[in-house]
C-alpha positions in Angstrom: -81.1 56.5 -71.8 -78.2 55.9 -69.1 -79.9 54.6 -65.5 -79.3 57.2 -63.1 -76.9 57.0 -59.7 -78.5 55.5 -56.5 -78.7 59.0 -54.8 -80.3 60.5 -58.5 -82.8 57.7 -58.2 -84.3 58.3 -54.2 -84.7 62.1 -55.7 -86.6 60.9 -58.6 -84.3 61.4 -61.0 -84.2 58.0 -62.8 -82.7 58.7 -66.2 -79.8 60.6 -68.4 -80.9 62.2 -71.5 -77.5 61.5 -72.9 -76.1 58.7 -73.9 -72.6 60.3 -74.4 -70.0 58.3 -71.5 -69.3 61.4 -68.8 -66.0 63.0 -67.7 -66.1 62.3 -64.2 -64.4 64.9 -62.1 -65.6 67.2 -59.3 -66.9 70.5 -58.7 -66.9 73.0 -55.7 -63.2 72.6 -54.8 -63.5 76.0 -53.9 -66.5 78.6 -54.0 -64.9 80.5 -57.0 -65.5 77.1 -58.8 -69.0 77.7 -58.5 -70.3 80.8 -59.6 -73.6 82.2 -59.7 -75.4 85.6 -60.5 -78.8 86.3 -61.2 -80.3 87.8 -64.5 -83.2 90.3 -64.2 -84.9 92.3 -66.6 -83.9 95.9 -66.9 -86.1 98.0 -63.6 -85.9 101.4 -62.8 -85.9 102.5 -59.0 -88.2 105.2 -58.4 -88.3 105.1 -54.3 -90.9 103.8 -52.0 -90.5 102.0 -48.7 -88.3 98.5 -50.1 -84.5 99.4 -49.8 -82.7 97.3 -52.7 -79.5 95.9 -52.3 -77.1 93.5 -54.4 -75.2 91.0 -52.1 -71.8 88.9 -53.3 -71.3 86.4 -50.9 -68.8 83.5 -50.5 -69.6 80.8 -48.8 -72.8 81.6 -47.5 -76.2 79.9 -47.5 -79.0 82.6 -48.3 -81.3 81.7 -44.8 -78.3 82.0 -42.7 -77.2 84.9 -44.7 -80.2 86.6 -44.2 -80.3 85.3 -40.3 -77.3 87.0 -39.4 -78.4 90.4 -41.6 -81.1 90.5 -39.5 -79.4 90.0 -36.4 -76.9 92.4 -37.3 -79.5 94.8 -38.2 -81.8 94.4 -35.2 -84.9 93.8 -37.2 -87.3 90.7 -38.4 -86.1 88.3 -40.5 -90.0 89.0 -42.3 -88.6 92.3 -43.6 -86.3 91.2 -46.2 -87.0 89.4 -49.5 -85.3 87.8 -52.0 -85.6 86.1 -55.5 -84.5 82.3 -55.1 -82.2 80.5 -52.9 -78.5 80.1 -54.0 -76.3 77.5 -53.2 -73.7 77.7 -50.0 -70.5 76.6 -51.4 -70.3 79.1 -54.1 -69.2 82.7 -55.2 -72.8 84.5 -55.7 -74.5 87.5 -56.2 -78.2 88.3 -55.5 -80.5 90.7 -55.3 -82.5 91.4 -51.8 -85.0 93.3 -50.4 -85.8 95.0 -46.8 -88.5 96.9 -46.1 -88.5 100.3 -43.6 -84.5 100.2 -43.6 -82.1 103.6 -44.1 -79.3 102.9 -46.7 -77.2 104.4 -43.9 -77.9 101.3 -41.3 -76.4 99.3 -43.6 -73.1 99.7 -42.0 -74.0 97.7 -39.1 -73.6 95.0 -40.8 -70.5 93.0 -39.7 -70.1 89.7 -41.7 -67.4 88.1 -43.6 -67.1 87.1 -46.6 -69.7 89.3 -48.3 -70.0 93.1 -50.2 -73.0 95.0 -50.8 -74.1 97.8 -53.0 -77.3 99.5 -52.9 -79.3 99.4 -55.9 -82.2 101.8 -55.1 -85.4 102.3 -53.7 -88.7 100.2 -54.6 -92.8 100.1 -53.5 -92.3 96.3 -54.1 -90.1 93.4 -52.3 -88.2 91.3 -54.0 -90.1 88.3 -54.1 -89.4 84.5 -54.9 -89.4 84.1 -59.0 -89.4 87.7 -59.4 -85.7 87.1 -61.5 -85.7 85.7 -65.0 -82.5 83.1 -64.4 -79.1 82.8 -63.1 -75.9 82.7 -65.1 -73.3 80.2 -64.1 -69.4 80.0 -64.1 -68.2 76.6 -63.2 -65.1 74.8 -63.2 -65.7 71.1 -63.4 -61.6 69.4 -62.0 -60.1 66.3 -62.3 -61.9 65.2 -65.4 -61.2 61.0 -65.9 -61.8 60.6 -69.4 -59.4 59.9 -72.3 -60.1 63.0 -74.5 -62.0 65.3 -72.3 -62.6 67.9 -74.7 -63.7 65.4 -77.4 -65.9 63.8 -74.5 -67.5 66.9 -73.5 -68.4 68.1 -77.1 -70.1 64.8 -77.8 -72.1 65.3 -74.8 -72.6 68.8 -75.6 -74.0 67.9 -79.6 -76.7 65.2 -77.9 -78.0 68.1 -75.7 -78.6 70.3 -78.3 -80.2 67.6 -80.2 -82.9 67.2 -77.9 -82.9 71.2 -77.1 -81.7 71.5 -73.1 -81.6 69.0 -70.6 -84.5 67.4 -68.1 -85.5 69.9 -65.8 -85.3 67.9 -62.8 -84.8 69.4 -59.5 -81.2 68.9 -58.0 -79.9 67.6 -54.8 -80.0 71.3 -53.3 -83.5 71.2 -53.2 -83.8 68.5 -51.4 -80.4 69.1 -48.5 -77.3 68.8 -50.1 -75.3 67.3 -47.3 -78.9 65.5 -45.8 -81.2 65.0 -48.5 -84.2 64.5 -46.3 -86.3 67.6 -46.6 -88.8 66.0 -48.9 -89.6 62.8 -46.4 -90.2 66.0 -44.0 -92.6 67.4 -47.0 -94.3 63.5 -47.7 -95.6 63.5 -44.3 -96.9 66.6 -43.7 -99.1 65.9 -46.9 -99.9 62.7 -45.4 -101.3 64.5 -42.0 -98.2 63.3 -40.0 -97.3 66.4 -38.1 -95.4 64.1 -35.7 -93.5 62.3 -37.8 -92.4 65.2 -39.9 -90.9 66.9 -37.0 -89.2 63.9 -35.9 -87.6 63.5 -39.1 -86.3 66.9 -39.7 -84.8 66.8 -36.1 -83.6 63.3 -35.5 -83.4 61.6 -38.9 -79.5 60.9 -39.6 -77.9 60.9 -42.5 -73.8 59.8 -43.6 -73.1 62.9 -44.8 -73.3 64.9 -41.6 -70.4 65.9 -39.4 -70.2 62.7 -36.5 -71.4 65.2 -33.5 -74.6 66.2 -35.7 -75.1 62.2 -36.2 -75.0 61.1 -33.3 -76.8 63.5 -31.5 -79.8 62.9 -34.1 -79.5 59.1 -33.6 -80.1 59.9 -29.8 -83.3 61.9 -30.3 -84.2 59.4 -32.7 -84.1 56.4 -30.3 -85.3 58.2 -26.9 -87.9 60.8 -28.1 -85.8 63.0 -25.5 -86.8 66.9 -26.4 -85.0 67.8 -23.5 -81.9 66.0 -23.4 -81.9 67.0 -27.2 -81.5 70.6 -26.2 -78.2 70.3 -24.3 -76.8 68.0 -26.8 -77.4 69.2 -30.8 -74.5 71.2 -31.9 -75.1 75.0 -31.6 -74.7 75.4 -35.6 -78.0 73.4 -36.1 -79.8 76.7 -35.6 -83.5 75.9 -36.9 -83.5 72.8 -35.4 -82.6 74.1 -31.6 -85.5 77.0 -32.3 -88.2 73.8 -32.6 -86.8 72.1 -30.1 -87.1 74.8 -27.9 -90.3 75.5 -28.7 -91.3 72.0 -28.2 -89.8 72.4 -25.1 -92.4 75.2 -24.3 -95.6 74.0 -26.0 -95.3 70.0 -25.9 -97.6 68.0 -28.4 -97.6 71.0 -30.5 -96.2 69.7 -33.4 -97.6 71.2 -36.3 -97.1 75.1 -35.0 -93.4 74.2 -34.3 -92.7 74.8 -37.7 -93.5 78.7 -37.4 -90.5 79.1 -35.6 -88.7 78.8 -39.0 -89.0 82.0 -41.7 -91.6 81.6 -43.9 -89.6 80.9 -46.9 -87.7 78.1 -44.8 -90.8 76.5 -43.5 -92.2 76.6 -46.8 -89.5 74.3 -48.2 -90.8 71.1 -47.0 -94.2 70.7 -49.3 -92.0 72.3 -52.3 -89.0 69.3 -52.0 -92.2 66.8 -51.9 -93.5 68.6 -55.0 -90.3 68.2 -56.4 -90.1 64.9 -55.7 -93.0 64.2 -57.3 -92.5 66.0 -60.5 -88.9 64.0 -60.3 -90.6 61.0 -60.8 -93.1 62.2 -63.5 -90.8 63.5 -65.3 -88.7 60.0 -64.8 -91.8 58.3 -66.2 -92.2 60.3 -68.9 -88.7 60.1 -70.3 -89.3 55.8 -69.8 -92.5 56.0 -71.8 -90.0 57.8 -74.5 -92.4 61.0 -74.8 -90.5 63.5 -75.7 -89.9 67.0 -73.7 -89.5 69.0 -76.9 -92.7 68.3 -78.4 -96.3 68.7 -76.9 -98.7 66.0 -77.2 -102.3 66.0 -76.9 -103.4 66.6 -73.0 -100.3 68.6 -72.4 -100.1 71.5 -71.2 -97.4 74.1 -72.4 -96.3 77.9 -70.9 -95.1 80.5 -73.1 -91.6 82.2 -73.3 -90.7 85.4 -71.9 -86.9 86.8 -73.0 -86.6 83.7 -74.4 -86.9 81.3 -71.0 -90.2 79.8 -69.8 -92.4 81.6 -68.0 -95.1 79.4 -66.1 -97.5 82.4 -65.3 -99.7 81.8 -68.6 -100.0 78.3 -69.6 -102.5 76.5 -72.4 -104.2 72.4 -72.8 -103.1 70.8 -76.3 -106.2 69.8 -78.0 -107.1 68.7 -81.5 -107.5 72.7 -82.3 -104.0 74.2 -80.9 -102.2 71.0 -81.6 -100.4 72.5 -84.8 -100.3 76.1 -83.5 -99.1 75.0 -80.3 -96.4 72.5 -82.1 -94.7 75.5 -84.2 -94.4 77.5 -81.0 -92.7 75.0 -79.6 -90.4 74.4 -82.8 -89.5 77.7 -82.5 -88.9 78.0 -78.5 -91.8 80.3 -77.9 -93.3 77.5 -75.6 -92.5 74.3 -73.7 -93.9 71.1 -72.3 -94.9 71.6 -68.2 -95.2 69.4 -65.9 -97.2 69.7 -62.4 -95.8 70.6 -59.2 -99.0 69.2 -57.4 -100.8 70.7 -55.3 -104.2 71.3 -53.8 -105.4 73.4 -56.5 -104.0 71.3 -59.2 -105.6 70.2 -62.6 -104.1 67.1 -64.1 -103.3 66.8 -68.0 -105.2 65.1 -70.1 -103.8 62.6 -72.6 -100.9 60.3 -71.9 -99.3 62.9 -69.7 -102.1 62.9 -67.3 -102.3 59.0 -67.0 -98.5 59.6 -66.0 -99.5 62.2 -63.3 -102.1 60.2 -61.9 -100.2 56.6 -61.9 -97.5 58.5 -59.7 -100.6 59.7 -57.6 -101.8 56.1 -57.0 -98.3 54.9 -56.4 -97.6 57.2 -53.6 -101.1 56.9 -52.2 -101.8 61.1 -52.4 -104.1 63.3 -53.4 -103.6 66.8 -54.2 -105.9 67.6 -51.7 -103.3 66.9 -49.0 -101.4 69.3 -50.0 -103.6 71.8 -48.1 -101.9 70.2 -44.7 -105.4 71.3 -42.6 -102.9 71.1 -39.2 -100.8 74.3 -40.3 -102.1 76.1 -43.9 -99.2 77.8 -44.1 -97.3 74.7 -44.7 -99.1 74.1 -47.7 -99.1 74.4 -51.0 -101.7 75.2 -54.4 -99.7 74.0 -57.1 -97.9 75.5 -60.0 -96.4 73.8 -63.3 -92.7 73.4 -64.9 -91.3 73.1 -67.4 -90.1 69.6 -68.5 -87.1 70.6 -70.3 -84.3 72.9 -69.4 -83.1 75.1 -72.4 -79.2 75.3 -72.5 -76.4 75.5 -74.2 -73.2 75.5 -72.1 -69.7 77.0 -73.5 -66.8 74.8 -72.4 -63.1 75.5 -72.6 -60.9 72.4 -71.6 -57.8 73.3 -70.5 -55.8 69.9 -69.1 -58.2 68.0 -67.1 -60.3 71.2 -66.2 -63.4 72.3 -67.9 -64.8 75.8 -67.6 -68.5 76.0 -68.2 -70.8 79.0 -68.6 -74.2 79.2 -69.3 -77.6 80.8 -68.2 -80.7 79.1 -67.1 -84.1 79.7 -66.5 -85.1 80.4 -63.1 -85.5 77.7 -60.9 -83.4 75.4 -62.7 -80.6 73.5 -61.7 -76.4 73.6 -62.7 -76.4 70.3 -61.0 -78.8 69.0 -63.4 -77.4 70.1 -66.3 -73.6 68.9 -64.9 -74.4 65.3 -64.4 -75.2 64.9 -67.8 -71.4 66.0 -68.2 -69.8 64.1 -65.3 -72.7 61.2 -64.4 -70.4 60.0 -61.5 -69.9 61.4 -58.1 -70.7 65.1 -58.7 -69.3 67.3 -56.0 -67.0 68.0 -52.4 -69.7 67.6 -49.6 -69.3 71.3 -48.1 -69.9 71.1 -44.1 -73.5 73.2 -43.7 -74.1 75.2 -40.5 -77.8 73.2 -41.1 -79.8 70.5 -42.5 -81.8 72.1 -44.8 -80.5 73.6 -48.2 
């Protein structure tokens, strides 16, 4: 296995799975370079109180999408729902929800950059997970190897020798342009209500715009809530709606959060969850356990249309093993991993002496992941899937490479590109916020 980059490694993500040499090059020149739409199984719209819409959007990140649809709208930002997150810098289409809303107010809406068509009526939101994956058209440009179509296809064969990729969470998860969100995440679990906010508002990072920086750095060195008002850019949206409730209710640190929608607040404890099951999964590729084969003390999930679906999952034991090991074989289950939380129950095996060595190294229990200060911040725990079914179609043309290929939900093109590129993977787009 290839050591992964220095930015890879403070996420967690410590190895390659393929040996192959990568192509270099860089993706997101433009948003059509990126595109994403999401997969759902076939549903039929009977009515109820859930308008359904399908939004294509360019250049737009789905919490300040939904921001300025609300705003537009006149209504709460808790009325809409929506299946996962999709990235900013990209040509997308997703599926969303409002509740109580006319078809015919629709036209209030006054934004750039986006078209949307009604789907139907519902009794159900659109809720996170509810889609089964998103398919992906990519354009990787500026490839720097020799032969890249030989390249590619080597990388391509080593893939499908070990089935998919590592499902590691990307860099989105975390804040693409400031990569931070899971420090915010560590200390909450820890009890640091204090601390968290201070980092979300006033840690800096390189990769923000110089204004954003050195506004952060000042709030960073004087503590200055106030002053910090006048001065952060007005883009930084959530992070002027904490500081102005700071401003109202000093001290109170752990309710600042609610300022944020829920599914934004929520992101904190998830990125340290993912951080986490980074490194397990890191460990577990060092230990050279494989991802496409269950051991005793795993535990596996079972497919649904052919992905992994987390909702029903099963322990290896000396009864199942061989049951469980055909299943697998034939990609009617898969190896998870935890996303800990405070409901959590550990493997058993050598998987769970991974998942509790990680534990002990970062000095957590899943117990903290309860955060007692704010519950809402907090999170029971679910499990993953290790490995990342896919199998990308490429088409070289020059030194451009056009990928497609679908994933399950929840997974990441990021992940499965730097097995492609393992250099520098991307254009930093400039964010009208910190948090992905």
């Amino acid at each position: 296995m290839i050591p992964a980059t220095d930015l890879d490694r403070f996420l967690g993500m410590n190895y390659f799975i393929t040996d192959s040499p990568g192509c270099g090059g860089i993706i997101r020149s433009s948003p059509e370079d990126f595109q994403v739409e999401e997969v759902f199984e076939e549903f039929v719209y009977e009515g109820g109180r859930y308008l359904v819409i399908e939004v294509e959007k360019r250049d737009w990140d789905t919490h300040h999408l939904i921001r300025e649809m609300s705003r537009h709208l006149g209504i709460s930002q808790r009325r809409f729902g929506w299946a996962g997150t999709k990235d900013k810098r990209a040509r997308t289409r997703q599926r969303i929800s409002i509740m109580n809303l006319d078809e015919t107010e629709l036209e209030r809406i006054k934004l750039p950059d986006i078209s949307i068509n009604v789907l139907g009526r519902t009794n159900r939101a659109v809720g996170l997970g509810d889609l089964l994956g998103n398919r992906f058209t990519i354009t990787i440009r500026d490839l720097a190897c020799p032969d890249p179509a030989r390249g590619l296809a080597s990388i391509s064969e080593e893939i499908r020798r070990h089935r998919g990729v590592p499902n590691y969470f990307g860099v989105q998860r975390f804040g693409e342009i400031r990569p931070v969100t899971h420090k915010v995440g560590e200390a909450l679990v820890r009890g640091k209500i204090e601390e968290a906010v201070r980092i979300f508002l006033s840690l800096p990072h390189p990769g923000e715009q110089e204004r954003t920086r050195e506004a952060r750095e000042r709030l960073w060195e004087s503590g200055d809530i106030q002053a910090a008002r006048n001065e952060f850019p007005p883009y930084l949206h959530y992070e002027l709606a904490m500081l102005n409730y700071l401003a109202e209710h000093p001290g109170d640190y752990a309710h600042s959060f609610d300022v944020l929608s829920v599914n934004l607040k929520r992101l904190f404890v998830h990125a340290y969850q993912s951080y986490l099951f980074n490194r397990i999964l890191s460990l577990r590729l060092e230990k050279a356990m494989p991802l496409d084969e269950a051991l005793l003390g795993d535990v596996v999930c079972f497919s649904r249309g052919g992905l992994p679906n987390t909702e029903k999952s099963q322990e290896v034991t000396e009864d199942n093993l061989h049951a469980v090991a055909r299943l697998v074989e034939r990609g009617r289950a898969f190896v998870t991993l935890p996303l800990i939380g405070f409901e959590s129950r550990l493997a058993g095996g050598r998987e769970g002496e991974i998942e509790r060595q990680i534990l002990a190294e970062e000095k957590i229990s899943p117990e903290g992941f309860e955060v007692a200060e704010n519950p809402d911040l907090g999170s029971r725990g679910t499990r993953r899937a290790a490995l990342c079914p896919v199998d990308p179609e490429i088409r070289v043309e020059g030194d451009l490479a056009h990928l497609q290929f679908l994933l399950p939900k929840g997974s990441y093109a990021t992940v499965v590109l730097r097995e492609y590129m393992k250099e520098a993977r991307g254009i930093e787009a400039k964010s009208s916020s910190s948090v992905a």
